[in-house]
C-alpha positions as CSV (number, residue, x, y, z in Angstrom):
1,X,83.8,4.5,35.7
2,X,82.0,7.2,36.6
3,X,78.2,7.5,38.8
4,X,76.2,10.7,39.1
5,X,75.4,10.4,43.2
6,X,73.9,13.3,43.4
7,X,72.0,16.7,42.2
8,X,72.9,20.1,43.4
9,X,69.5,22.0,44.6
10,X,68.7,25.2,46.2
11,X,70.9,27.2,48.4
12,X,70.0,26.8,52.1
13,X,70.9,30.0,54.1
14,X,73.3,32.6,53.2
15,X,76.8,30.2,54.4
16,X,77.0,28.6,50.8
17,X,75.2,25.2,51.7
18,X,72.8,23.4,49.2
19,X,70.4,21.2,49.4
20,X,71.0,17.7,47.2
21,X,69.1,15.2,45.5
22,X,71.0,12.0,46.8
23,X,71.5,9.5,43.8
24,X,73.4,6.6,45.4
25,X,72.8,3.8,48.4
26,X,76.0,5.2,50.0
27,X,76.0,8.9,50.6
28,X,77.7,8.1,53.2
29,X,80.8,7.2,51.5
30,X,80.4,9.4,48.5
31,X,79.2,12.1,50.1
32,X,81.5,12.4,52.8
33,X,83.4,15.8,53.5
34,X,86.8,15.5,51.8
35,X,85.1,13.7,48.7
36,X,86.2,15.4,45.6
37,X,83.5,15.3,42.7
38,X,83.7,16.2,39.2
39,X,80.7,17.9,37.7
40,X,78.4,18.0,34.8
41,X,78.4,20.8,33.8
42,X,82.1,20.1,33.7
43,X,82.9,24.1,34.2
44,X,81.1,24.5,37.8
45,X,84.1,21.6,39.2
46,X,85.5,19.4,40.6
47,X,84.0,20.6,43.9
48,X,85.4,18.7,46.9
49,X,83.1,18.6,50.1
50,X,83.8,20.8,53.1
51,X,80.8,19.9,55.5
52,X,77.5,17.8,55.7
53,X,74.6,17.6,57.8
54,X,70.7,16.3,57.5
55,X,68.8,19.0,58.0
56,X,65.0,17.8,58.4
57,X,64.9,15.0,56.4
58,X,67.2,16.9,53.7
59,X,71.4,16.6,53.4
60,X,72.7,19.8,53.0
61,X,76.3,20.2,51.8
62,X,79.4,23.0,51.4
63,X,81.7,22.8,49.6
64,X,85.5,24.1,49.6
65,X,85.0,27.8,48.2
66,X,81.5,28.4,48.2
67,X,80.4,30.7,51.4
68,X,77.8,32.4,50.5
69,X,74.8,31.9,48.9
70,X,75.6,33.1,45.7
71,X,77.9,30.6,45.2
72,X,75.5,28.4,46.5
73,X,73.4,29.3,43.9
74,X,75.3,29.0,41.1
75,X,75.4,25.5,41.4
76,X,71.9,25.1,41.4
77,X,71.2,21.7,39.5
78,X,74.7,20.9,39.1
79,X,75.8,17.0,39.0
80,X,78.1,15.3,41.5
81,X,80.0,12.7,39.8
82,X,82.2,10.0,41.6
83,X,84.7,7.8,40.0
84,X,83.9,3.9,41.2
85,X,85.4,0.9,40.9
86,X,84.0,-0.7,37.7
87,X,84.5,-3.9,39.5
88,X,82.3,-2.5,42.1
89,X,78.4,-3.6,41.8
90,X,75.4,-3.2,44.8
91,X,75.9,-5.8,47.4
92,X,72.5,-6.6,47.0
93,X,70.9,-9.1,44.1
94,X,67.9,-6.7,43.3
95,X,69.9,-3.3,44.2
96,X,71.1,-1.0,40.5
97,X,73.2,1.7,40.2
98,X,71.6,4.0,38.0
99,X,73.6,3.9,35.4
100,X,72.9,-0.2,35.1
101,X,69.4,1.3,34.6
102,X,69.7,3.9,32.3
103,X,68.8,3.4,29.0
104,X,66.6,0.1,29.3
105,X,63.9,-0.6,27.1
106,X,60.4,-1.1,29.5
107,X,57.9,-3.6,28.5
108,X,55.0,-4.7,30.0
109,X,54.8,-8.6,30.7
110,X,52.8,-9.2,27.7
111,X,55.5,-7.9,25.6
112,X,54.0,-4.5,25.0
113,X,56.4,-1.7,24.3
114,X,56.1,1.4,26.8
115,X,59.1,3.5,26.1
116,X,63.5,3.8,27.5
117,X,64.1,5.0,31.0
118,X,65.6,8.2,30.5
119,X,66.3,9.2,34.1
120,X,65.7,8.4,37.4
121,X,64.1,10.1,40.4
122,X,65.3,9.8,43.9
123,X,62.3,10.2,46.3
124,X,61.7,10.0,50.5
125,X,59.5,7.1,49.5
126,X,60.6,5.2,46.6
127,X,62.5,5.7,43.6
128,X,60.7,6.8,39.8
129,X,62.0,5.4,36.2
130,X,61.0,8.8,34.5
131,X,60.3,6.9,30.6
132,X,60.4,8.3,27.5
133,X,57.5,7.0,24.9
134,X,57.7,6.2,21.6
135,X,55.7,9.3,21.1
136,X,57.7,11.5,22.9
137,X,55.8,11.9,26.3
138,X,57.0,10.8,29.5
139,X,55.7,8.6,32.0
140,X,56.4,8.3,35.6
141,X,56.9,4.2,36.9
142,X,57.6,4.0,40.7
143,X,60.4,1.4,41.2
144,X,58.5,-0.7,43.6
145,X,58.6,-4.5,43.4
146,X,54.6,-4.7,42.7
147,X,55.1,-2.8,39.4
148,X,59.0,-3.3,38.4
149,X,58.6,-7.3,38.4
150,X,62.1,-8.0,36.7
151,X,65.1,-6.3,35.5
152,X,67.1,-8.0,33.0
153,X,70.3,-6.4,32.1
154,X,71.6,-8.9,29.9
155,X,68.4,-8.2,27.8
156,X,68.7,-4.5,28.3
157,X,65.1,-4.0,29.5
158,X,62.8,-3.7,32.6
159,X,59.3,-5.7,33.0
160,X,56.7,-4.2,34.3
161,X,52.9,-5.1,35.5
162,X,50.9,-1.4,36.1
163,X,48.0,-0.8,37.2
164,X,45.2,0.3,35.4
165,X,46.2,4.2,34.4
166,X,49.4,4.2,35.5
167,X,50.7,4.0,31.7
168,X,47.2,4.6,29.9
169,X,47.1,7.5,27.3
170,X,45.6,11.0,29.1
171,X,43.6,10.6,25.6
172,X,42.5,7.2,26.6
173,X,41.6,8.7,30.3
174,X,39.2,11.3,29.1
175,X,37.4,9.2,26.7
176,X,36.4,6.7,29.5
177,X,35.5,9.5,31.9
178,X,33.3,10.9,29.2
179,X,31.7,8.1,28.8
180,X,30.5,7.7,32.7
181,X,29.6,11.0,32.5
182,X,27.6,10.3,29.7
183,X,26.0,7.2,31.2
């Protein structure tokens, strides 16, 4: 099986290292130097790992190749795939790999449809499902245990309680501001 763990960003300084989006609990041991990724798209790969450092908060990687920052570049939002263990699953109860994630439907406790995760977000902070609506908009759900109160993979789908505006219609929004302006 295979796990996107992480996302190529911008080139940091002119010795071909980037900056990544980490997308896995263990960078550790995916992202170790030696590692050799394959790559979506599949033409910028397999890229194996030369070097890694944190660099304020950031990792910054090289790979095998790449010394300069036009090569560094060119892999600018490039995905770094590892092969795993299908066997393998988080050691933790309430811990996903993303792919587990991908795809569920998310409702809110009352039943009420909201949309599919379609992606998810690695921040400093906390972690976003990025969900796609019925209509075609997106919506942004942190991945904190207030809001995400279950995940249920044999049912294929997420349970959530927002708060008030976190999912509401923009629509929905203005028409209530208008109306305590108008008050």
């Amino acid at each position: 099986m295979q796990l996107v763990v992480a996302r190529i960003g911008r080139a940091h300084g002119i010795k071909g290292e980037v900056t990544v989006e980490v997308r896995t609990d263990e960078p550790e041991l995916r992202l170790g130097p030696g590692a050799v990724l394959t790559t979506d798209p599949a033409s910028a790969g397999p890229l194996t790992i030369a070097a890694g450092r944190v660099h304020s908060g950031r990792l910054l990687l090289r790979f095998e190749g790449v010394n300069d920052r036009t090569g560094a570049e060119a892999l600018r939002n490039t995905l770094l795939i590892a092969d795993v263990d299908p066997d393998e699953l988080p050691e933790e109860e309430d811990e996903y790999y993303d792919h587990q994630l991908m795809d569920l439907d998310v409702v809110t406790a009352d039943g009420t449809e909201v949309g599919r995760i379609t992606e998810i977000s690695h921040l400093p902070s906390q972690d976003l499902f990025i969900v796609e609506r019925p209509d075609g908009s997106e919506v942004m759900i942190p991945f904190v245990e207030e809001i995400v109160r279950e995940i249920d993979l044999a049912e294929q789908k997420a349970v959530i309680t927002p708060p008030p505006g976190l999912i509401d219609d923009n629509a929905e929004i203005a028409s209530s501001r208008d109306e305590d302006e108008d008050a």
